[in-house]
N, C-alpha and C positions, 0 to 999 in steps of 0.2 A: 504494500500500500504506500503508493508516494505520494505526495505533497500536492501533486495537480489532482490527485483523485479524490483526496478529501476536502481541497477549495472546491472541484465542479458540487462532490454532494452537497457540501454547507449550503453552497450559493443556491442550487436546486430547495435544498429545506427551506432557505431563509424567501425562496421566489414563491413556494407553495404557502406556506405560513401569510405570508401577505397580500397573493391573490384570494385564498380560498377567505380569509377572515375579510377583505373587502364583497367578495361576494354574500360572508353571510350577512354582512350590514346592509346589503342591497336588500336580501332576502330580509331581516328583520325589517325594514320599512316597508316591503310588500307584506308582510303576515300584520303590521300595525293596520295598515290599511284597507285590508281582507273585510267581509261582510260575513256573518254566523247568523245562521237561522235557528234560534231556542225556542221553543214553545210556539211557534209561529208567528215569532220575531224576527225582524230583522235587526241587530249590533253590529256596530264596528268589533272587532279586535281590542282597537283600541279603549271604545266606551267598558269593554270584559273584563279587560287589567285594570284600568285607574279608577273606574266610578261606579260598575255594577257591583250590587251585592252577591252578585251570582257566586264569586270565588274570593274567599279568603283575604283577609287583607294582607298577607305575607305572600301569597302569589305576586303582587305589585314589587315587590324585592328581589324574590328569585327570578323573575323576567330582568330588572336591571343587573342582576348579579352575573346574568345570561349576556346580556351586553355590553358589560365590562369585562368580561373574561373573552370576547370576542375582540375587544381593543386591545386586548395581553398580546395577543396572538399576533396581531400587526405588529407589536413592539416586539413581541419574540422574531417575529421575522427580518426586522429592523435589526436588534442587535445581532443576528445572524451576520448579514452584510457585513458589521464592523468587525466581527471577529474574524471574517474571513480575511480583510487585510492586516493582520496582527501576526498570522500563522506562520510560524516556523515547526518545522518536524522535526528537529531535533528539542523542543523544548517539552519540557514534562508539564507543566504548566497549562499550556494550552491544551492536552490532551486532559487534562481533570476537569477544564471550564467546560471541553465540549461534551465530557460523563455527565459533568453537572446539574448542564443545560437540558441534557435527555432524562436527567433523572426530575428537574425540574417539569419538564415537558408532561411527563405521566403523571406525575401526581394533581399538576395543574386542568391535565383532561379527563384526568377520574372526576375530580370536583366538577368539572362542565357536565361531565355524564351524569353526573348529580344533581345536577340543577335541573339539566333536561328531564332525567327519569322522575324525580320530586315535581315538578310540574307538572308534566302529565300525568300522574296518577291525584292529583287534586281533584277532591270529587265540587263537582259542579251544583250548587242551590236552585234544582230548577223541577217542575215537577214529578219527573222519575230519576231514579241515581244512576251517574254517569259520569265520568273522570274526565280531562280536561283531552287526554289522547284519544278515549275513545271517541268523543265528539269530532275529533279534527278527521278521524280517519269515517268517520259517518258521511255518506256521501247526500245526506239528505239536509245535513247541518252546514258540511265545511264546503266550498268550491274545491277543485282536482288539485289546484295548485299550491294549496295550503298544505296539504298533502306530504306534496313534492318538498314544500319546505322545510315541513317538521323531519320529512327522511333525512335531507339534507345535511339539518343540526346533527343528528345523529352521524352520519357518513364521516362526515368532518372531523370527528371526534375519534373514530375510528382510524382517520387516517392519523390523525394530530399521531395518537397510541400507538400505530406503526412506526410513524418518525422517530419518534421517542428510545422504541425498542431499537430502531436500526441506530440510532447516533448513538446511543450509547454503548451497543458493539463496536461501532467506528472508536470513539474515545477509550473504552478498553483496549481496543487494538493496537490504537496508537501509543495507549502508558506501555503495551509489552514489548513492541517496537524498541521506545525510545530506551527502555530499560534494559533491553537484551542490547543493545548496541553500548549501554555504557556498563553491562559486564564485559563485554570484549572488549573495550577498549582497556578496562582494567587487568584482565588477564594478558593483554599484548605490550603491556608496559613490564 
């Protein structure tokens, strides 16, 4: 593993990390904006979160917590970039940032998986019981694309967890690298 191979992965993470997290911000103003049909209502989205009684008043939380953790994700793929011109392979250092970052990465998309999965199973105040996923994925309540977007949240999160798992085999790989090379340097003195 040389030095160009682990610049092109970072810069590929840090290019996914910050497209995908700009798209889901596209996608959270489309699901704000989205129409639900409750009891043969029509709501926004957004009237569901801020001002119905229908759901909880800590659902209004875990939706921002949902959109602040999608802004991490911009700034994780931000400091991606920067670390990529920092990178030397022979330093032990930068191989621990980039374990770190991938150990940081999982723990931060269990939590988003958390917010997503505690969200949706929010049962919904309306007159038969029904959680907040099952309404979206009801084709009688949500439009196709709301759908699409909730899969979305999800997908993301899953890839986010793949990155994660792959960089930080990169970063292990790279401490046994730099470390195998400075037992032979010490054995060849």
């Amino acid at each position: 593993m040389d030095e160009k191979v682990i610049h092109k992965v970072l810069k590929i993470f840090g290019s996914i990390f910050i497209f995908v997290s700009i798209i889901e911000l596209i996608s959270i103003v489309l699901l704000w904006n989205s129409t639900l049909t409750l009891d043969g209502n029509q709501i926004s989205f957004q009237y569901l979160i801020l001002r119905s009684k229908i759901l909880p008043s800590y659902a209004k939380f875990l939706f921002l917590f949902l959109v602040i953790s999608i802004c991490f994700f911009i700034i994780v793929g931000i400091l991606h970039w920067k670390m990529i011109s920092k990178i030397d392979l022979n330093d032990d250092i930068n191989s621990k940032k980039v374990f770190l970052f991938a150990v940081l990465i999982l723990i931060l998309s269990y939590i988003k998986m958390g917010y997503i999965a505690f969200l949706g199973s929010i049962m919904l105040k309306i007159g038969y019981p029904i959680t907040l996923q099952s309404a979206i994925y009801d084709d009688s309540i949500t439009p196709f694309y709301v759908q699409v977007i909730w899969n979305f949240f999800i997908s993301v999160v899953c890839c986010y967890l793949t990155i994660g798992i792959i960089e930080g085999g990169i970063g292990l790989k790279w401490a046994t690298i730099v470390r195998d090379r400075g037992i032979e340097e010490k054995n060849n003195q």
